[in-house]
N, C-alpha and C positions, 0 to 999 in steps of 0.2 A: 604835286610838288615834291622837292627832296631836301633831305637836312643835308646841313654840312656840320663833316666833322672838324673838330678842332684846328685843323690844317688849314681850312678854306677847302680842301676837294671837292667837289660838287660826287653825290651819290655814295660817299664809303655809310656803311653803314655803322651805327654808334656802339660804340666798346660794349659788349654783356655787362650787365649790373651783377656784381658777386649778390648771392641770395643771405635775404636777412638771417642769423642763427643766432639771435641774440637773444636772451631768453633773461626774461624778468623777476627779478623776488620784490611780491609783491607785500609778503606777511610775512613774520616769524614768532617765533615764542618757542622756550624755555626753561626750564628747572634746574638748578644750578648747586654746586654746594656751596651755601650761604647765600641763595641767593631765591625769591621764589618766584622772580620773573625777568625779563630783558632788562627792565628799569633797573631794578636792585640791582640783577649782572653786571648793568655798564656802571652803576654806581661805584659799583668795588674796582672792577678794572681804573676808571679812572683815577680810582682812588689810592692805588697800589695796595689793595688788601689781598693779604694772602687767605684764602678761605680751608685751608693745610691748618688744625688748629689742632693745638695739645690739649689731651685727654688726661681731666685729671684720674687719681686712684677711685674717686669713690665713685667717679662715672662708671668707668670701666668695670669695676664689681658689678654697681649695679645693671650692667649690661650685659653681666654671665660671664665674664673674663674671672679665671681663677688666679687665686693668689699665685701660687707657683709658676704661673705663666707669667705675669705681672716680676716676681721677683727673677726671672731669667734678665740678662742685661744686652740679647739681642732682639726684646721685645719692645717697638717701638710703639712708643704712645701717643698718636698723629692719625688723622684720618679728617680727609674731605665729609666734613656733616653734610647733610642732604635735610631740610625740615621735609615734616610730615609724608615721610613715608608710609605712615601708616593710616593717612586719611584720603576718602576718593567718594567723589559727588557720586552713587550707585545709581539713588534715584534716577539723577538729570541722562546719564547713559542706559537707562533699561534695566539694571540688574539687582538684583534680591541681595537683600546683604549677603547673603550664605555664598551667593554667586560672586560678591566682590570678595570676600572674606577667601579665598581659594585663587584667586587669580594673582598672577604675579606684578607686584608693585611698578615693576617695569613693564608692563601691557597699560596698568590702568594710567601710571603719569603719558605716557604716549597718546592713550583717548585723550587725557584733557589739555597735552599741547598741542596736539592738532585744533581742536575746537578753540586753542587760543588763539593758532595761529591765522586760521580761518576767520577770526571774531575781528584780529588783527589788516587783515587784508578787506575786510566790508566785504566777504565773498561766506558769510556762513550757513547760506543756502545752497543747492546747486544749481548750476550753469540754467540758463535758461534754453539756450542748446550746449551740445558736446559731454566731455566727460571730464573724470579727474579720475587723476592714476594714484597709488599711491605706492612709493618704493623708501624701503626703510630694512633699517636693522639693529638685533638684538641679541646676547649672548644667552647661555644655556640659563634656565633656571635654575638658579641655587635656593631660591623661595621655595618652587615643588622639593626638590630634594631635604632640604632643612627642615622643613615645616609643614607640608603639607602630607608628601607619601609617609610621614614619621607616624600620619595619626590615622590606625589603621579603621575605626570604626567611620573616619569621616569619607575613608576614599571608598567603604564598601559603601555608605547611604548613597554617595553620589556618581559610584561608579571610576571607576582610575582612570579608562580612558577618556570621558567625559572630560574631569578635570583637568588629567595631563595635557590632552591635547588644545582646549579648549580655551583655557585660560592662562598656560605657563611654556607652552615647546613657541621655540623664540624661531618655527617657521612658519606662525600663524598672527604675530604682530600687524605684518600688513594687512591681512586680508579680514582681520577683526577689525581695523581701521575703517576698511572699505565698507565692510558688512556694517558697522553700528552709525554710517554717516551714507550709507545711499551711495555709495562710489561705484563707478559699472566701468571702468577704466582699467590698464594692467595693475595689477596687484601684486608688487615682487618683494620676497623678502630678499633684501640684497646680506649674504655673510660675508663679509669680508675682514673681517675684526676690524680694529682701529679705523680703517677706510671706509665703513661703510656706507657712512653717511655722503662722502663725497664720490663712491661711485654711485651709491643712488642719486646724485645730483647730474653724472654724467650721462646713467642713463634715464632719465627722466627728460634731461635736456634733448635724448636723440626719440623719444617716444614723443614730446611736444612736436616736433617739426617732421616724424611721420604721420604727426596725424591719428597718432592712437588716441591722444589726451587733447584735452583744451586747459587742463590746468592740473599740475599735480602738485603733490604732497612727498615729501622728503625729512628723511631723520633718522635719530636713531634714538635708541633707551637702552641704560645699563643700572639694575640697583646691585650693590652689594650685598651679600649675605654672609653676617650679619653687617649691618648700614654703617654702626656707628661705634666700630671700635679700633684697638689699633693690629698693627702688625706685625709677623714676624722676619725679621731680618736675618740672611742667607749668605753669607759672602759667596759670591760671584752670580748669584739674580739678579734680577734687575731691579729689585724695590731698593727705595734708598736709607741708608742707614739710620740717619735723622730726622727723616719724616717732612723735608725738604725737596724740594725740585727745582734746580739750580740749570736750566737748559742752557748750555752753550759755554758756562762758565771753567774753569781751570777744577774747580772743586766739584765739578759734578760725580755724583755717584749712582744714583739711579732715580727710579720715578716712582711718584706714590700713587695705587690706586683708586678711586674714588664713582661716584653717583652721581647719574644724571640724565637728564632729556632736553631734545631742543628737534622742532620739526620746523620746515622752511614752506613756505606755498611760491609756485611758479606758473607765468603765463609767457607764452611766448610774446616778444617784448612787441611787437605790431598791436597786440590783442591787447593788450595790458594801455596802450596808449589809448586806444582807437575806445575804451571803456571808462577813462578816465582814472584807474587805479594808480595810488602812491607806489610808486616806483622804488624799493629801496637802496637796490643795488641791480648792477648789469653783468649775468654770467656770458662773456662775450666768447670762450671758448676752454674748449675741457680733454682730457685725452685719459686712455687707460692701457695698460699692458702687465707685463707681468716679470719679474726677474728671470726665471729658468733655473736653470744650473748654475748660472754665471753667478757666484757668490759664493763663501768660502761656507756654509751652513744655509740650511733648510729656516732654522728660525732668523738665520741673522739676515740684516739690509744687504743690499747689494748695491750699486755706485750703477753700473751702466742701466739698467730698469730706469732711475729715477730721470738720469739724464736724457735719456730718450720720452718720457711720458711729459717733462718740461718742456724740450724743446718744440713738442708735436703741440702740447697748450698753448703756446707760444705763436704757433706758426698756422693752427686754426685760429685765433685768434683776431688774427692780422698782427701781433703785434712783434718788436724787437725787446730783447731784455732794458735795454735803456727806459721803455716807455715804464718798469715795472719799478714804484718805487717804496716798496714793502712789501717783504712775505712772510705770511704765519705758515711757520715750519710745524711739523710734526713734534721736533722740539722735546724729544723725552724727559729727557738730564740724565741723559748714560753714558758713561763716557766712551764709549764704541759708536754707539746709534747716531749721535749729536752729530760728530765730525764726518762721516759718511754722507748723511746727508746733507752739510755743508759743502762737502768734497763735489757729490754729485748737482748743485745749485749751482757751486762754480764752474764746472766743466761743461754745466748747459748754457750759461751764460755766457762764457767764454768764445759759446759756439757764433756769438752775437758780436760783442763788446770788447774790446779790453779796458774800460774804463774802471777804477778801482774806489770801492768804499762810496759809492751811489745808492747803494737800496738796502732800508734796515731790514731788519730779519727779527721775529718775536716767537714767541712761544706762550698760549693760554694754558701752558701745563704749569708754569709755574707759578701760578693764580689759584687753580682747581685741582691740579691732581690730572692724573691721565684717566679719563670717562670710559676707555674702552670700546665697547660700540658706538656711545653717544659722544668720542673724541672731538671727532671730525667733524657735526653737528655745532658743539659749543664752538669750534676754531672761527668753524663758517661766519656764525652769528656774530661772535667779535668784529669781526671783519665787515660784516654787512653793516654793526653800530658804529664802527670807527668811522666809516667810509659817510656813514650820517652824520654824525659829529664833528667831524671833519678832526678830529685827533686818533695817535697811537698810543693807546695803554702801554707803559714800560711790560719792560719782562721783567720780575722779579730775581734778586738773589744772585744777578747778576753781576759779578769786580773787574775779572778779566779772564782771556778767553780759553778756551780747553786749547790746551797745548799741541795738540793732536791736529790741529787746524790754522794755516797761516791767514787769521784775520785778516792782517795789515794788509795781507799780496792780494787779496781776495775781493768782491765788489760790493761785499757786505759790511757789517757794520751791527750791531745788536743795541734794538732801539731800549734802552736799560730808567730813560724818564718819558715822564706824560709829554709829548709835541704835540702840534699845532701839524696838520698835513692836510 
């Protein structure tokens, strides 16, 4: 016998099926400032809390901050709290207090949001076959540097390289992951700063569908050191002068930094069905590239990079900019960084649409603070609870828009109250 295709012709044979790449998040979990897990997190976001909170004097003394520094008037007193930095289940992960006691606060909240996230997915054993990968990232220790190489009889009892490398060099995050949960899958510490978290998602997403993984683990972690005081202000840095993070707005000045962790679990979206797991969100396509030259400085954004890694999202995807309608931007509150990368969302879009003022645009830095390595992490998650809840947390601190960027002409729009989406 012979099909017929959709014509009636007797004998063509049927269109190729494009191959499923869709790829599942099935779990997630987080550590937030102000927040000490997803629930609390989306509490505040909905709630428009700003977790940027003023420090008063006698905090700040008693957190080693000197008067003279305190009476300078370009020292701002604002900082994303982070709780319990300084507590970590040792026992439940294997290690001796003295072993936790030396490891840096950013390894150990990363053990226990993975195990959350995994607790989160009903996946907190492994696979029954296959593997799980784990790809994540973390910034330099400021823990070993502050506090640990300071104290020279503890590094000879236990050895410097021991400690350094084992508990605090942010290229051994993942593969401690791997090693303290039985993971036998790729093991990559992705550096990327700010992105890291989202290129571990893209390559995790191309490890799933070669067939290295049957389920990974992605994220990132950043604590501050020290966690919980404020800053100092620099005219022409990028931290902002009032300890505010205004993304998009007319008043932006810069971005404040802050602490935190969030890891996501993935199965490739066939498997995740075919097994029965909650579904939370669907990464349906991802892209990466890199700026070059093409930009007026080595640290600053560049316009075509971005345009180009949107448009290729887009277009792995299946999808056109129309079908898109919200994005959590990077979203600093600088007044350079902001409009660039509006600049460059418009010129991708453009490549699609001229439709104008369709798709809102948010930023979870004006919530948190910029995470650093675990930026891109917390964006994600936002994004995975909205998409469950079926609303968008405003952006904070928002009136009207950086002048630097013609909103109006533009196909965005900045989502500034809680909707319904």
């Amino acid at each position: 016998m012979t099909e017929l295709d959709p014509t009636g012709e007797e004998g063509a044979a049927p269109a190729p099926k494009k191959p499923n790449t869709d790829v599942a998040i099935v779990g997630l979990a987080g550590r937030f400032p102000g927040a000490r897990n997803i629930d609390e997190f989306w509490e505040n976001l909905q709630g428009g809390v700003e977790s940027i909170v003023p420090l008063s004097e006698e905090h700040l003394l008693a957190a080693g901050v000197s008067r003279a520094q305190l009476a300078d008037p370009d020292y701002v007193r604002a900082c994303p709290l982070l709780a319990d930095v300084d507590k970590f289940d040792a026992g439940f992960f294997g290690f001796s207090p003295r072993d936790a006691s030396v490891t840096d606060p950013a390894h150990r909240f990363f053990l226990e949001v993975v195990y959350e996230a995994l607790e989160h997915s009903g996946n907190t054993g492994l696979p029954e076959e296959g593997t799980v990968a784990v790809f994540a990232g973390s910034g330099a220790s400021y823990y070993y540097m502050d506090n640990v190489r300071t104290n020279p009889a503890l590094m000879r009892s236990m050895g410097e390289f021991l400690v350094r490398h084992t508990g605090n060099d942010m290229n051994f995050l993942a593969t401690r992951a791997s090693y303290e949960f039985d993971f036998r899958g790729p093991s990559v510490n992705v550096q990327t700063a700010c992105s890291s978290a989202l290129v571990s998602l893209h390559m995790a997403c191309k490890s799933l569908f070669d067939r290295e993984c049957d389920m990974a683990i992605i994220g990132g972690a950043t604590i501050q050191q020290p966690h919980n005081v404020g800053y100092q202000y620099s005219e022409g840095e990028i931290v902002s002068p009032d300890g505010h993070c205004r993304a998009f707005d007319a008043r932006s000045a810069g971005t404040v930094f802050g602490s935190g962790a969030g890891a996501l679990v993935l199965k490739r979206l066939d498997d995740a069905l075919d097994h029965g797991d909650t579904i939370h969100a669907v990464v349906r396509g991802s892209a990466i590239n890199n700026d070059g030259a093409v930009k007026v400085g080595f640290l600053a954004p560049g316009v075509e990079g971005q345009v180009g890694v949107v448009v290729d999202a887009l277009k792995m995807a299946g999808l056109s900019a129309e079908d898109i309608s919200f994005v959590e931007a990077h979203g600093t509150g600088t007044r350079v960084g902001d409009p660039i990368e509006l600049t460059a969302l418009q010129q991708a879009y453009e490549t699609f649409t001229n439709k104008k003022r369709f798709c809102g645009v948010g930023s979870v830095k004006s919530n948190i603070g910029h995470l650093g390595e675990a930026a891109a992490a917390a964006s994600l998650i936002k994004m995975v609870l909205s998409l469950k809840h079926r609303e968008l947390p405003a952006t904070l601190g928002y009136e009207s828009p950086n002048e630097q960027f013609d909103m109006q002409d533009s196909p965005f729009y900045v989502n500034a109250e809680l909707r319904r989406w």
